[in-house]
N, CA, C and O atoms as a Tinker XYZ file with bonds, in Angstrom:
   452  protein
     1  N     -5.827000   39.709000   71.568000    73     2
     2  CA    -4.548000   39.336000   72.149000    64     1     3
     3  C     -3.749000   38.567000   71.092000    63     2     4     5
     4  O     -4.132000   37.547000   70.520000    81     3
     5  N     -2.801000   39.082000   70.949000    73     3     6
     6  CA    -1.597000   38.208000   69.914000    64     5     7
     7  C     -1.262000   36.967000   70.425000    63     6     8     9
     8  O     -1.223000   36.836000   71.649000    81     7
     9  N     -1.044000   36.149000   69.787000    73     7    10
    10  CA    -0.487000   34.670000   70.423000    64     9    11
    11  C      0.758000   34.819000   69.707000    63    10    12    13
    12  O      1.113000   35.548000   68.781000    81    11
    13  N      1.360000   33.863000   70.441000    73    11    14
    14  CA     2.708000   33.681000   70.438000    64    13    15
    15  C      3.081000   32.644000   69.145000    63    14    16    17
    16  O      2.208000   32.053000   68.508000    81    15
    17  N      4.037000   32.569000   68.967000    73    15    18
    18  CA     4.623000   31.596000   67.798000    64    17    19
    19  C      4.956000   30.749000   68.002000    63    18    20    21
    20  O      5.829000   30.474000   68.825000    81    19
    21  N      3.986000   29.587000   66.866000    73    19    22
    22  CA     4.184000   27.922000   67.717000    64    21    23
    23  C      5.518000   27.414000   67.984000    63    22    24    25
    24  O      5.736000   26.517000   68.798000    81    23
    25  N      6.800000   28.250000   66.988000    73    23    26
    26  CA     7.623000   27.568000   66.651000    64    25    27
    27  C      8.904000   28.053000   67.401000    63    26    28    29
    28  O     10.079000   27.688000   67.432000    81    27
    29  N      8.023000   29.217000   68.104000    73    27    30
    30  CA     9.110000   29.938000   69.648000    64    29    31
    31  C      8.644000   29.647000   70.860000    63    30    32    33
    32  O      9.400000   30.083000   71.728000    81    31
    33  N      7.360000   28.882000   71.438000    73    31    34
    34  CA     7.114000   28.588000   72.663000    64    33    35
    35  C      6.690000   27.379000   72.685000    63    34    36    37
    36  O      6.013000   26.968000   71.743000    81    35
    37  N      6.997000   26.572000   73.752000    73    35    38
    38  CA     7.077000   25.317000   74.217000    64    37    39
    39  C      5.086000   24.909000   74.904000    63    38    40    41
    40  O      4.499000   23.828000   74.920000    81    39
    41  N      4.620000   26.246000   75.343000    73    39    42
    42  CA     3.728000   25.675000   75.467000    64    41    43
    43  C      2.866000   25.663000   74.367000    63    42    44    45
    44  O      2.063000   24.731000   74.325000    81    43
    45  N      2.851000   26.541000   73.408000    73    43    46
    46  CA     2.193000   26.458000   72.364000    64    45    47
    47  C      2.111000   24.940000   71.731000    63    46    48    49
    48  O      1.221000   24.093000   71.808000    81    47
    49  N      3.536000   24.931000   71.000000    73    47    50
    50  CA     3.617000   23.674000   71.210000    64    49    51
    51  C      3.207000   22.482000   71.323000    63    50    52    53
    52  O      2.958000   21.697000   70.408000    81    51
    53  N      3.120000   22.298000   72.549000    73    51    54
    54  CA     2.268000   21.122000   73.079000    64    53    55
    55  C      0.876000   20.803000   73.422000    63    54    56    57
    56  O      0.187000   19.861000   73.814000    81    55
    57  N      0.789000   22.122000   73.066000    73    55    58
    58  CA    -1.059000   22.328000   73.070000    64    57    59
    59  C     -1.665000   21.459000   71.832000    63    58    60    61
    60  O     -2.650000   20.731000   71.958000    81    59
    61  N     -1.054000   21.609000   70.810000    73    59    62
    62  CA    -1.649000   19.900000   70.271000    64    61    63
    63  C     -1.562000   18.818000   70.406000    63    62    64    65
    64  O     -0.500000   18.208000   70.532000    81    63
    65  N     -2.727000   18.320000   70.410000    73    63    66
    66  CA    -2.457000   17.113000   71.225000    64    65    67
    67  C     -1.428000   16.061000   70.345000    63    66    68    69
    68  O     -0.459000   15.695000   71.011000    81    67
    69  N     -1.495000   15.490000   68.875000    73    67    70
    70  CA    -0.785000   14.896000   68.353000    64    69    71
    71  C      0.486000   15.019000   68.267000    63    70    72    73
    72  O      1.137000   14.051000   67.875000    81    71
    73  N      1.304000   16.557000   68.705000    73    71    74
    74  CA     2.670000   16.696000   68.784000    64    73    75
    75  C      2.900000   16.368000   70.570000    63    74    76    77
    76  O      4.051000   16.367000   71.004000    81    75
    77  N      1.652000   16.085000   71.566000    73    75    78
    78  CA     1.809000   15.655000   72.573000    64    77    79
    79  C      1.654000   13.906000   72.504000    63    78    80    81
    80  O      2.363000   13.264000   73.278000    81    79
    81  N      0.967000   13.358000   71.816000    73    79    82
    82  CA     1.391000   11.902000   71.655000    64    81    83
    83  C      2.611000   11.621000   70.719000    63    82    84    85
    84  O      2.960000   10.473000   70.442000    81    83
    85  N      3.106000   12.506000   70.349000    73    83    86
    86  CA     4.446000   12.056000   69.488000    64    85    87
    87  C      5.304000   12.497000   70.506000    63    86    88    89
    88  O      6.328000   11.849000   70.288000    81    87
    89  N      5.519000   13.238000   71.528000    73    87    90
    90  CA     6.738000   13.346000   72.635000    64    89    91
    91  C      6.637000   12.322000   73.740000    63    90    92    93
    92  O      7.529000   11.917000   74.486000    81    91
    93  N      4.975000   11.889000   73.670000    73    91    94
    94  CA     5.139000   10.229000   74.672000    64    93    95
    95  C      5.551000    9.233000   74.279000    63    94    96    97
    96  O      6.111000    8.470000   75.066000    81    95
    97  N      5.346000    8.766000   72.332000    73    95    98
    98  CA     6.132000    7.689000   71.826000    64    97    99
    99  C      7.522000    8.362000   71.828000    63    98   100   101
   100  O      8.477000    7.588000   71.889000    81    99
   101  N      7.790000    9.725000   71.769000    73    99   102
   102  CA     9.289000    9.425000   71.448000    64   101   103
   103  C      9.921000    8.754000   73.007000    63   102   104   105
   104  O     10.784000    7.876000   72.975000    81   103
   105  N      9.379000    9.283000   74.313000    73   103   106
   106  CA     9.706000    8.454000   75.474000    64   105   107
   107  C      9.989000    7.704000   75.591000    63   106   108   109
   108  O     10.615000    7.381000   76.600000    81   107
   109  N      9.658000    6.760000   74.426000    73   107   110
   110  CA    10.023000    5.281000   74.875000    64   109   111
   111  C     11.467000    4.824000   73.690000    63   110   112   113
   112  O     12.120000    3.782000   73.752000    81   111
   113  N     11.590000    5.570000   73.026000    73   111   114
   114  CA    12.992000    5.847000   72.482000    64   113   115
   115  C     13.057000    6.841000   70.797000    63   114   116   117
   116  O     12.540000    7.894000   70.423000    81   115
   117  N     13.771000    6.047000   70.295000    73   115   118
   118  CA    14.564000    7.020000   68.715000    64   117   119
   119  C     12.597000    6.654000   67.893000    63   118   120   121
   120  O     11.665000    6.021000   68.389000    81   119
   121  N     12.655000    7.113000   67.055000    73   119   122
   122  CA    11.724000    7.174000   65.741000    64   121   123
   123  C     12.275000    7.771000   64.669000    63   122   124   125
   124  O     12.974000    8.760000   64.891000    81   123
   125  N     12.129000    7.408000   63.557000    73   123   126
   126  CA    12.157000    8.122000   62.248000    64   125   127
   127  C     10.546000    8.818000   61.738000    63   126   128   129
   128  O      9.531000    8.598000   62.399000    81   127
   129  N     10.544000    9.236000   61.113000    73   127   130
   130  CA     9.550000   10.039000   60.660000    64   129   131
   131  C      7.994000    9.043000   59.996000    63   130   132   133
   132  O      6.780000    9.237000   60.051000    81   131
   133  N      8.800000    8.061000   59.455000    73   131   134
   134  CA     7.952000    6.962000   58.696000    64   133   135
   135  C      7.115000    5.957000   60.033000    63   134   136   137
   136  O      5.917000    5.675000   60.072000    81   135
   137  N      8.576000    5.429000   61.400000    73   135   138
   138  CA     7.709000    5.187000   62.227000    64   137   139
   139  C      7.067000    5.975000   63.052000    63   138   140   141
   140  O      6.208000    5.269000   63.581000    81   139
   141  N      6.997000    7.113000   63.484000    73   139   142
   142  CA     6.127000    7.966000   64.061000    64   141   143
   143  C      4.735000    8.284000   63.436000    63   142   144   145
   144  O      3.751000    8.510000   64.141000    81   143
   145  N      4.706000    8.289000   62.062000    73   143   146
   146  CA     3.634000    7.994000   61.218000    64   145   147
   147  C      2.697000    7.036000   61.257000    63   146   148   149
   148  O      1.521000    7.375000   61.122000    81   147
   149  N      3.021000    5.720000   61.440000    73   147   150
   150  CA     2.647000    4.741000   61.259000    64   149   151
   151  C      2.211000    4.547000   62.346000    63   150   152   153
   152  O      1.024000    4.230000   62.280000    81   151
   153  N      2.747000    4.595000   63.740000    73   151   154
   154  CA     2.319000    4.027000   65.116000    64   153   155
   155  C      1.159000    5.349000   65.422000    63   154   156   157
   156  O      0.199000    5.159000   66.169000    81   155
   157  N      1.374000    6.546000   64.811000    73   155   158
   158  CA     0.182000    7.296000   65.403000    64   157   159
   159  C     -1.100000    7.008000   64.345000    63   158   160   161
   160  O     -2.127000    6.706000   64.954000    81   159
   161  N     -1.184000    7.030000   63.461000    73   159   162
   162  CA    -1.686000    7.145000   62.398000    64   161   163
   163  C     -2.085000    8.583000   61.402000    63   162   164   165
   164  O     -3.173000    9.093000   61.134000    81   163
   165  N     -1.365000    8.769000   61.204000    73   163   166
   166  CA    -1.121000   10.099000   60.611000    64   165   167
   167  C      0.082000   10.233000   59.463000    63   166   168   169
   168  O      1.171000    9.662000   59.504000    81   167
   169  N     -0.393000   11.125000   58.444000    73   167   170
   170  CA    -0.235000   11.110000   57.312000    64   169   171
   171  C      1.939000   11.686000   57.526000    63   170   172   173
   172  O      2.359000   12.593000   58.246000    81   171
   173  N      2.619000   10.933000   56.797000    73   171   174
   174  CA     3.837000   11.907000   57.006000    64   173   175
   175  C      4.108000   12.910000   57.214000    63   174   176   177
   176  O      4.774000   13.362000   58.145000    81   175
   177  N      3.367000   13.671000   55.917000    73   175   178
   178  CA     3.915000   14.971000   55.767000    64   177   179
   179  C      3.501000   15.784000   57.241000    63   178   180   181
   180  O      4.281000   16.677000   57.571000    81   179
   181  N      2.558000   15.577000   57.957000    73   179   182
   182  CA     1.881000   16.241000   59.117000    64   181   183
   183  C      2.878000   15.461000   59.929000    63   182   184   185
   184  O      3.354000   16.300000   60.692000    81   183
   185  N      3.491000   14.209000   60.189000    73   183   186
   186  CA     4.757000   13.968000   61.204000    64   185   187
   187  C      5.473000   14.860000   60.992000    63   186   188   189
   188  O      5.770000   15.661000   61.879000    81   187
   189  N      5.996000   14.952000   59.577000    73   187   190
   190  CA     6.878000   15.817000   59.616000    64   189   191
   191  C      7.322000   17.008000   60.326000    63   190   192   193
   192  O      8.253000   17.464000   60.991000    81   191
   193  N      5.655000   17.397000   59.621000    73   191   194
   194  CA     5.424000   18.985000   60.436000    64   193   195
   195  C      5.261000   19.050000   62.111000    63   194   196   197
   196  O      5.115000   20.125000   62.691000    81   195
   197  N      5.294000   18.072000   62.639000    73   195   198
   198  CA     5.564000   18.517000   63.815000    64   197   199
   199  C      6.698000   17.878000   64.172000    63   198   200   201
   200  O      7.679000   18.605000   64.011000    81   199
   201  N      6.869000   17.157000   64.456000    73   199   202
   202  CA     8.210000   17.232000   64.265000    64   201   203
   203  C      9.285000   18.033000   64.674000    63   202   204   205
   204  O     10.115000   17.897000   65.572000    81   203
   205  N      9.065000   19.034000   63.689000    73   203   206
   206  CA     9.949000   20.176000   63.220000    64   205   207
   207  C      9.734000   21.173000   64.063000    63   206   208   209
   208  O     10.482000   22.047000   64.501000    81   207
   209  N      8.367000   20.875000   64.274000    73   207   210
   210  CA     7.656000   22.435000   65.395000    64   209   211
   211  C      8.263000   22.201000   66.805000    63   210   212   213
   212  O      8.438000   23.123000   67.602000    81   211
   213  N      8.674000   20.482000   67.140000    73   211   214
   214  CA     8.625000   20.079000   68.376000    64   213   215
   215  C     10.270000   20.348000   68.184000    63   214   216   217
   216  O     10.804000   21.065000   69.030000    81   215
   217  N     11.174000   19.743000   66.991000    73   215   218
   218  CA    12.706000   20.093000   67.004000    64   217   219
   219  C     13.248000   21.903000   67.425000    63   218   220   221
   220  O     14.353000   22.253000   67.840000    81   219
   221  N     12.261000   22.613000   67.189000    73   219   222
   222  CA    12.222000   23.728000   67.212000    64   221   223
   223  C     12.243000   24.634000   68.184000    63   222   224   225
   224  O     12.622000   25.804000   68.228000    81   223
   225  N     11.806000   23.955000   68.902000    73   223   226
   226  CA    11.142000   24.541000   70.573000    64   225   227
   227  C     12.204000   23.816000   71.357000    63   226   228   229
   228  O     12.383000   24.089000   72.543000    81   227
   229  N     12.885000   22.935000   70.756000    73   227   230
   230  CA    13.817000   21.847000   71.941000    64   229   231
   231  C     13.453000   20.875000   72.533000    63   230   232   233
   232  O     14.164000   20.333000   73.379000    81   231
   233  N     11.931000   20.333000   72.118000    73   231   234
   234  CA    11.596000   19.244000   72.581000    64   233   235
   235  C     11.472000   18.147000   71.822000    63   234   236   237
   236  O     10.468000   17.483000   72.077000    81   235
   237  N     12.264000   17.686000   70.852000    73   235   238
   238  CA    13.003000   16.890000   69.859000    64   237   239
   239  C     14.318000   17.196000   69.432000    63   238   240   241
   240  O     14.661000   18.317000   69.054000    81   239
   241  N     15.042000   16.220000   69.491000    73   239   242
   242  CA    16.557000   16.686000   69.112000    64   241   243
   243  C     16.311000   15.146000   67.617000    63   242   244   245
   244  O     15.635000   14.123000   67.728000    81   243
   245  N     16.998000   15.522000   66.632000    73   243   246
   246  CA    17.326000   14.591000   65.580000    64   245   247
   247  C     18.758000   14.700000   65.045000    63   246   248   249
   248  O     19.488000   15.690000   64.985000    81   247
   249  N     19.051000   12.973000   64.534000    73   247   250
   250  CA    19.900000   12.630000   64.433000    64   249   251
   251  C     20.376000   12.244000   63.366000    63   250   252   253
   252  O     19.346000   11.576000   63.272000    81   251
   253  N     21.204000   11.878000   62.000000    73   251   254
   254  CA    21.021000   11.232000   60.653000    64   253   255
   255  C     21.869000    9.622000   61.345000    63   254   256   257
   256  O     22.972000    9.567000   61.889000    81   255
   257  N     21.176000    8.797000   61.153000    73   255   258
   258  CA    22.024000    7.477000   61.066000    64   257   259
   259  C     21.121000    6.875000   59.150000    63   258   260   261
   260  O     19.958000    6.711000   58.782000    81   259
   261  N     22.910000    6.707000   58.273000    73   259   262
   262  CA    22.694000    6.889000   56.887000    64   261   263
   263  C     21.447000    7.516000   56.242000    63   262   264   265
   264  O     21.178000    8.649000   56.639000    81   263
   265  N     20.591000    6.937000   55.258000    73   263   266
   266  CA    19.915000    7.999000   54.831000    64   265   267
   267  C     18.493000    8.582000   55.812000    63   266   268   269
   268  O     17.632000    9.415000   55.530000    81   267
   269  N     18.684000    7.816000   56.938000    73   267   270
   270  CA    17.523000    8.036000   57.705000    64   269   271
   271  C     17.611000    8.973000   59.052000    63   270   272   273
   272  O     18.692000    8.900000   59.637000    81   271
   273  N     16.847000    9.646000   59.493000    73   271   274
   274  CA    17.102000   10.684000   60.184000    64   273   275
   275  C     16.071000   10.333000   61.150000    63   274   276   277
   276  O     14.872000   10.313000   60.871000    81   275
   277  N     16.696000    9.978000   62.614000    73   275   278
   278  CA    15.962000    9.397000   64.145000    64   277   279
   279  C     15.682000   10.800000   64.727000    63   278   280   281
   280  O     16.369000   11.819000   64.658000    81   279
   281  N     14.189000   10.522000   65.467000    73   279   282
   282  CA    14.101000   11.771000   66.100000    64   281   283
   283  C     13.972000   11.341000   67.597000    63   282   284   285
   284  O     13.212000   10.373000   67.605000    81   283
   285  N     14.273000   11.558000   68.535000    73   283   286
   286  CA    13.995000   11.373000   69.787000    64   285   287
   287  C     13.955000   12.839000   71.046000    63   286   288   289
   288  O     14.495000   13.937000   70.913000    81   287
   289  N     13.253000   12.409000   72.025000    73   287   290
   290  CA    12.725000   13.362000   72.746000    64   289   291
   291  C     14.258000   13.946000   73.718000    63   290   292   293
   292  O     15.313000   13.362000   73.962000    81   291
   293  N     13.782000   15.273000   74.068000    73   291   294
   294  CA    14.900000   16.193000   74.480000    64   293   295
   295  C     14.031000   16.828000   75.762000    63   294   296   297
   296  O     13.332000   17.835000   75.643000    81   295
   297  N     14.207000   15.988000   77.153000    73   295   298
   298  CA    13.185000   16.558000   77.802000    64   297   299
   299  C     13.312000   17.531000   78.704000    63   298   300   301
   300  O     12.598000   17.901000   79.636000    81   299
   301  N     14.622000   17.982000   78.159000    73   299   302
   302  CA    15.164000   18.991000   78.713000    64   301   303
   303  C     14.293000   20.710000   78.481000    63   302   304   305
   304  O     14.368000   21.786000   79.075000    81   303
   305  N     13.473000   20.174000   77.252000    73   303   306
   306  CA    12.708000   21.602000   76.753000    64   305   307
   307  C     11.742000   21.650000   77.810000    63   306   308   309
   308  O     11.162000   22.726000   77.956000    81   307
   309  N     11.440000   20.667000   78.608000    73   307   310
   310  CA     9.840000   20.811000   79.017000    64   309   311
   311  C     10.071000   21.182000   80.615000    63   310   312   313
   312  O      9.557000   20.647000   81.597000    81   311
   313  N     11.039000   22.301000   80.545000    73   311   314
   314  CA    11.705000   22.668000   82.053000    64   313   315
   315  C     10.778000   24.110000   82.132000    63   314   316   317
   316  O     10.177000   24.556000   83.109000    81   315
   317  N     10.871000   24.616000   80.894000    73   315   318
   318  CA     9.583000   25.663000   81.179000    64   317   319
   319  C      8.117000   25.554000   81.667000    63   318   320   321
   320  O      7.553000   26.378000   82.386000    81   319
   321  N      7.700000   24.662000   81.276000    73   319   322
   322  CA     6.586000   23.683000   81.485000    64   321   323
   323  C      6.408000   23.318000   83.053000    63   322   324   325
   324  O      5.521000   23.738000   83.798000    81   323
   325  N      7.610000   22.315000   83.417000    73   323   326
   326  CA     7.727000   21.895000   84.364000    64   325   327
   327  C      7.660000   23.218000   85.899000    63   326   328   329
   328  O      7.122000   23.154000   87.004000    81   327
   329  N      8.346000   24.102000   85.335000    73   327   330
   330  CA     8.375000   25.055000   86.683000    64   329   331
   331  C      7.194000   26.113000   86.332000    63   330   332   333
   332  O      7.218000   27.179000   86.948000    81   331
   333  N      6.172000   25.891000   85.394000    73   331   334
   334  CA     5.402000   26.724000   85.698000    64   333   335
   335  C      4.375000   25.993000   86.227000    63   334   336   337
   336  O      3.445000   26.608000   86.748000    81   335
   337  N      4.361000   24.597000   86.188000    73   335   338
   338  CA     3.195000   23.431000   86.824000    64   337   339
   339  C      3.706000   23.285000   88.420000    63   338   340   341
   340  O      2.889000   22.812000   89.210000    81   339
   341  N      4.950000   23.653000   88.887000    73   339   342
   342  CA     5.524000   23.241000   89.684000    64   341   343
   343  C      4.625000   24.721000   90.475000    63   342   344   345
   344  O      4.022000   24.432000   91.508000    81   343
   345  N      4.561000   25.930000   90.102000    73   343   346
   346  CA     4.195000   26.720000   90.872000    64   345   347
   347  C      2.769000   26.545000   91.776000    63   346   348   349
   348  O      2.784000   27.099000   92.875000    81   347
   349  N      1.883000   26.020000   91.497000    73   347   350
   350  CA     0.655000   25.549000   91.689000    64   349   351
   351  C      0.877000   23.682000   92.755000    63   350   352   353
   352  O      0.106000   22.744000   92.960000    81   351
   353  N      1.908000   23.888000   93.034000    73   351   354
   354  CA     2.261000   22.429000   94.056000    64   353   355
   355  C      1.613000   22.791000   95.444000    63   354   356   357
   356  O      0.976000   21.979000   96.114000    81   355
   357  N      1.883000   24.306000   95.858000    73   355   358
   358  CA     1.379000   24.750000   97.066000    64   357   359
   359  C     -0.349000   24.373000   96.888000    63   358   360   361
   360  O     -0.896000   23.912000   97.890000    81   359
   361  N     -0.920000   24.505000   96.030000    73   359   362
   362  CA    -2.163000   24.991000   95.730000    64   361   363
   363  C     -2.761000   23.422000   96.208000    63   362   364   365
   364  O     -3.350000   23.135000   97.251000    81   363
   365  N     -2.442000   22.666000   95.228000    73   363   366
   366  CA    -2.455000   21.034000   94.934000    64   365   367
   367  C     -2.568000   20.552000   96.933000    63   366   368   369
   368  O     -3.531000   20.083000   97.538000    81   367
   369  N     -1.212000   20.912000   97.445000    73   367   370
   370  CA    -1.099000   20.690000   98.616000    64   369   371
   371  C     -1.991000   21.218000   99.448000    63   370   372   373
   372  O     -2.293000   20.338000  100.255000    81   371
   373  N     -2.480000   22.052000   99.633000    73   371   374
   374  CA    -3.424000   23.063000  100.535000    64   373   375
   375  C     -4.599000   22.197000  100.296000    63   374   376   377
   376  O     -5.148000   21.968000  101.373000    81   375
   377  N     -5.199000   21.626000   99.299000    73   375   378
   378  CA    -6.499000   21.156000   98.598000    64   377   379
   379  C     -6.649000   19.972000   99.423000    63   378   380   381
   380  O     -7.712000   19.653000   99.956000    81   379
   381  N     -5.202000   19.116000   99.547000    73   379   382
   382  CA    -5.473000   17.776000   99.496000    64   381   383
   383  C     -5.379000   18.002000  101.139000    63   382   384   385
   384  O     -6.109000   17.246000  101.781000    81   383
   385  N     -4.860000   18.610000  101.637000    73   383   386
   386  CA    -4.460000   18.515000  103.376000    64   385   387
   387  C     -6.307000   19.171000  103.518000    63   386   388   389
   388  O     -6.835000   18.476000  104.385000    81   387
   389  N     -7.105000   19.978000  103.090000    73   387   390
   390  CA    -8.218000   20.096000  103.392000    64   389   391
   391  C     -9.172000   19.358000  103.023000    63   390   392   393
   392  O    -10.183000   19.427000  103.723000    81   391
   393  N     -9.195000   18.532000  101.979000    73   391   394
   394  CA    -9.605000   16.905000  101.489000    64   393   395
   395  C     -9.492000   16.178000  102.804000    63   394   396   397
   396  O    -10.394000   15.761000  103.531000    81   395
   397  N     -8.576000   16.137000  102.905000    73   395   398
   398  CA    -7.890000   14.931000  104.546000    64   397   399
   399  C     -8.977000   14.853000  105.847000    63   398   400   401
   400  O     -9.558000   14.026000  106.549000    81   399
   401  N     -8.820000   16.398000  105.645000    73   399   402
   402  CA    -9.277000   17.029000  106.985000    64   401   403
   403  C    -10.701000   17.025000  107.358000    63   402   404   405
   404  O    -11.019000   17.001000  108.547000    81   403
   405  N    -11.618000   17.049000  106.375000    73   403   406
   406  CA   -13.197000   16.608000  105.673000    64   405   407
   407  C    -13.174000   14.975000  106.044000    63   406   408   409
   408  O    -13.829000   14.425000  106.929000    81   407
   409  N    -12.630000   14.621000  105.507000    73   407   410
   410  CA   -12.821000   12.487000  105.337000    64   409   411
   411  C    -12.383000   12.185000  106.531000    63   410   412   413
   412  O    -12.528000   11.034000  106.941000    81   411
   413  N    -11.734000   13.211000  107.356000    73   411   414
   414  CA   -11.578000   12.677000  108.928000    64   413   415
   415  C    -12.522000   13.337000  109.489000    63   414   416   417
   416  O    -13.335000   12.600000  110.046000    81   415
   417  N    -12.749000   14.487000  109.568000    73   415   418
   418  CA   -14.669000   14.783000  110.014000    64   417   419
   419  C    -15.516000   13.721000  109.700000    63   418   420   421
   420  O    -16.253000   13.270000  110.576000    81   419
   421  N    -15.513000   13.209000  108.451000    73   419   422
   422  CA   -16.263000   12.599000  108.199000    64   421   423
   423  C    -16.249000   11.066000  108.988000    63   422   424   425
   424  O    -17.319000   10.534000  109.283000    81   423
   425  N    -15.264000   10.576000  109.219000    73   423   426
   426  CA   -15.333000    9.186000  110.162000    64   425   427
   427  C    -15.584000    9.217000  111.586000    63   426   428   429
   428  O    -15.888000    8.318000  112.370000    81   427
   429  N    -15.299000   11.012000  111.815000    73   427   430
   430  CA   -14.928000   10.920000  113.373000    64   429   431
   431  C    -16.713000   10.732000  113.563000    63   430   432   433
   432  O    -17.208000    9.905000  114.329000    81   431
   433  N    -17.466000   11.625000  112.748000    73   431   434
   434  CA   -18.756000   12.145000  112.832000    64   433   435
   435  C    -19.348000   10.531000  112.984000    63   434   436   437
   436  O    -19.923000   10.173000  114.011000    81   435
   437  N    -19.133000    9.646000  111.858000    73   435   438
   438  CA   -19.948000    8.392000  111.945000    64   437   439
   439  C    -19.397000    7.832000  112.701000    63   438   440   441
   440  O    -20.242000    7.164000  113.297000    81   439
   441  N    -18.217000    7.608000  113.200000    73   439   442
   442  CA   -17.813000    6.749000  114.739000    64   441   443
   443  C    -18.777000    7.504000  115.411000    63   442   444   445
   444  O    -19.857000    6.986000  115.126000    81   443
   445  N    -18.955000    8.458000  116.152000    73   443   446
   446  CA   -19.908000    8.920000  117.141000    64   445   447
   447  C    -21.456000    8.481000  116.910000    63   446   448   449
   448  O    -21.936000    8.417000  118.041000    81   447
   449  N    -22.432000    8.157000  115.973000    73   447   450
   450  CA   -23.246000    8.156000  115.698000    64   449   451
   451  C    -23.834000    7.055000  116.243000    63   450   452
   452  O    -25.017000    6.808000  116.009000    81   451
């Protein structure tokens, strides 16, 4: 099976995990390349590179303020993401209403006992 191209799909993407802890620090606001480096611990040139993979897909937008260039999160990319996790809500729901329904067997059973 062919896989897809990291640098055309969003879930690809995020399937690493380090370009997934660099879209949770960017959450909390702007980064440059040097601090995204530093707070993850990882070598630049590999910030870089994702980075670029994550600017790419739309889930980083960057900015130049003078010679430094802020990257911050665009979480507008992760709408593909979002509605394909969203499909499986029924599923989630069905599970937990039959969860419910067990742990109340289960009290009614030991009240009677």
């Amino acid at each position: 099976m062919a896989r897809a191209a990291t640098t055309s799909d969003v879930f690809n993407a995020i399937a690493e995990p380090q370009r997934r802890d660099i879209l949770l620090l960017l959450r909390a606001g702007e980064r440059s390349v040097t601090e995204v480096a530093q707070e993850l611990g990882m070598a630049q040139p590999g910030a870089s590179k994702h980075l670029r993979v994550l600017r790419e897909v739309g889930l980083v937008r960057d900015r130049k303020v003078g010679k430094q260039r802020l990257y911050g999160l665009d979480a507008r990319g992760l709408r593909p993401v979002h509605e394909w996790t969203g499909g499986f809500e029924r599923f989630w729901t069905e599970s937990f209403d039959r969860l419910d329904a067990y742990v109340q067997d289960l009290k009614q059973t030991k009240q009677e006992e």
